[in-house]
N, C-alpha and C positions, 0 to 999 in steps of 0.2 A: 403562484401558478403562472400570470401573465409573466412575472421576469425572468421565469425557466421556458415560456415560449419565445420571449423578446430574445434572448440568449443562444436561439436556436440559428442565428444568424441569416442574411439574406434570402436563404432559401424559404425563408418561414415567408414571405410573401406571395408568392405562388401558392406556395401550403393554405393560407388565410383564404386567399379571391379563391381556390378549388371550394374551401370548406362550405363559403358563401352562396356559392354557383351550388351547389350541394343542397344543400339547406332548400335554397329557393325553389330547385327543381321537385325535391322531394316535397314540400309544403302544397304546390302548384298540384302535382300528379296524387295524391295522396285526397286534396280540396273535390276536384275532377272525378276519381273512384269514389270516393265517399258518396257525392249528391246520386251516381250512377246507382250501386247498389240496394240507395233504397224506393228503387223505384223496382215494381213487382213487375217483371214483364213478362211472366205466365199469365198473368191478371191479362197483361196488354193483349200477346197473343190472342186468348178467349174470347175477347170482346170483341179484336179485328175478325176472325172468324166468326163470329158470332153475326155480326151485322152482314160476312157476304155471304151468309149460309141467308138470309133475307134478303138477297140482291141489294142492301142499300149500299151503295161502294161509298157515296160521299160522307156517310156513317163512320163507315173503315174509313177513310181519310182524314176526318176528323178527329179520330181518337187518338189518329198517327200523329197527328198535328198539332194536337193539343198535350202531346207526351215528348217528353226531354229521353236525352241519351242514343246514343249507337243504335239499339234495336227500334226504336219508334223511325228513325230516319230511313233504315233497310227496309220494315216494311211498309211504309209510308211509299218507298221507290217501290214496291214490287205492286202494292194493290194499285196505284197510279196506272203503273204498265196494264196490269189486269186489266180495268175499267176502258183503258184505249182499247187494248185488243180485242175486248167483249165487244165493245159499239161496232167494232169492225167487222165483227161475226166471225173472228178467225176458230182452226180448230181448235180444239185442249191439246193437241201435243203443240203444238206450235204455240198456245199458250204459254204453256207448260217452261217449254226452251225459252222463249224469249222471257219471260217473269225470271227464272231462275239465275239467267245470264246477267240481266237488269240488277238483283240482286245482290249476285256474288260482285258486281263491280262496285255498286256501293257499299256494300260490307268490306270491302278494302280501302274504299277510301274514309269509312269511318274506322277503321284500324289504323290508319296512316295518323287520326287526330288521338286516338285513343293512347297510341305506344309515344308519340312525338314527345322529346326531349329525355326518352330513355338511354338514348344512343348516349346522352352526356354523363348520366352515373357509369356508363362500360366505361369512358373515356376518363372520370375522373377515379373512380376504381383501380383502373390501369397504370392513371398516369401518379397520383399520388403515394402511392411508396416507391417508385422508382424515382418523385422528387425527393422523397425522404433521404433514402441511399445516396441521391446524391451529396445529397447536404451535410451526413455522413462522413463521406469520404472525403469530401473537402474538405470539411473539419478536421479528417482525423488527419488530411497532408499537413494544415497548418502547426498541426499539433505537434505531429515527429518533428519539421521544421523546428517549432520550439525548444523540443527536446533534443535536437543535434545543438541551438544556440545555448542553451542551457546546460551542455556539458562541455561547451567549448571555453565556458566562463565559471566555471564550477557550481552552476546555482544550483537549485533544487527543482526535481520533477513533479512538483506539488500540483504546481499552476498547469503543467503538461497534463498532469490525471485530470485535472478540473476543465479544460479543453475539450481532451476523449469524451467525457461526461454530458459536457454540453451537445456536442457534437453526435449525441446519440438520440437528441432531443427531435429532431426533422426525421427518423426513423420512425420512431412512438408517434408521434405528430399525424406523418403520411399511412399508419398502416391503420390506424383510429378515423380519422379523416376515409379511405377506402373503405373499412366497415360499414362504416355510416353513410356510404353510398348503394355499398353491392346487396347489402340483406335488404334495403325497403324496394331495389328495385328486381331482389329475386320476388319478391312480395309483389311486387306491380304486375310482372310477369304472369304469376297464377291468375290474376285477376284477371287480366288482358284476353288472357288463355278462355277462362269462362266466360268473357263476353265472347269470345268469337265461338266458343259452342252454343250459345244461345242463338247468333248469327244463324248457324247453319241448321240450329234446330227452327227457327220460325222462316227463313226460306225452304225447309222439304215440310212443310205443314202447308206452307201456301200452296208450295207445287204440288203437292197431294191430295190436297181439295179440291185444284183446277181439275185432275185427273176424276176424281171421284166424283164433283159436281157435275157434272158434263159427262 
């Protein structure tokens, strides 16, 4: 097997450092969802509601605190906000807005650590059978090459088939290599997708309670 990829000619080193960069990414983000999922964060949600339905906010801030993942850090920022603006004595709609807005901008910047390094399976997805193809077709230029030397001298087109052959090898290479990027990170994607519906479902519970408590 490695002397049908060594065979694959230059292009097979791009091909190798994608696979690599691949591997890595996927191992990293796949490590990252795992620890996220099992962590129950209806549980989390009930309990942060739970303690500000008893006024203790430093209750809610502690459980925010003491919990990992995107949704402990959202609403960790929202009941923070909360607690200011309650001391302030402002209204609930004005609550309301400013918690929500609070919110929604840390729910993006934990999105931004959530998806980060997705962009490089699109980029090696993309770019890994179009190294393929190339390596392909260079193959297959040096090959007819051969095959015009080869009949100028009568030899045989043996060594030419065997050429083609190889030269097919950085196609198979590149489109296995892109597999193995694009399904785990359609797969990241759903995932991503459900954290950020939990996002928005535990910012309109917060802002729903400021409305309702008040």
């Amino acid at each position: 097997m490695l002397e049908h990829l060594l065979k694959g000619g230059p292009i097979m080193v791009p091909l190798i450092l994608c696979s690599l960069i691949s591997l890595a990414v996927v191992y990293d983000r796949w490590s990252a969802f795992r620890a996220n999922r099992k962590i129950d964060t209806r549980s989390l949600r009930s309990r942060v509601l739970a303690s500000l339905r008893k006024d203790d906010y430093n209750d809610a801030i502690s459980v925010c605190e003491t919990s990992s993942g995107p949704i402990a850090s959202v609403l960790l920022s929202g009941v923070r906000s909360y607690k200011h603006l309650k001391e302030k004595d402002e209204s609930s709609e004005t609550m309301r807005l400013v918690v929500g807005q609070t919110m929604e901008e840390s729910g993006a910047q934990a999105m931004s650590v959530v998806t980060k390094r997705l962009d490089v399976l699109t980029t090696i997805g993309t770019a890994a059978p179009l190294l393929g193809m190339t390596g392909t077709v260079t193959g297959m230029i040096a090959s007819f090459a051969g095959l015009a030397e080869a009949g100028s001298i009568g030899g045989s087109g043996g060594e030419v088939a065997n050429g083609i052959s190889e030269a097919m090898v950085t196609t198979a290479v590149g489109l296995i290599i892109a597999l193995a990027a694009v399904i785990p990170q359609s797969v990241f994607n759903r995932w991503s997708d459900e954290i950020e519906l939990e996002m928005d479902e535990g910012t309109s519970e917060l802002t729903e309670f400021i409305l309702t408590h008040h």
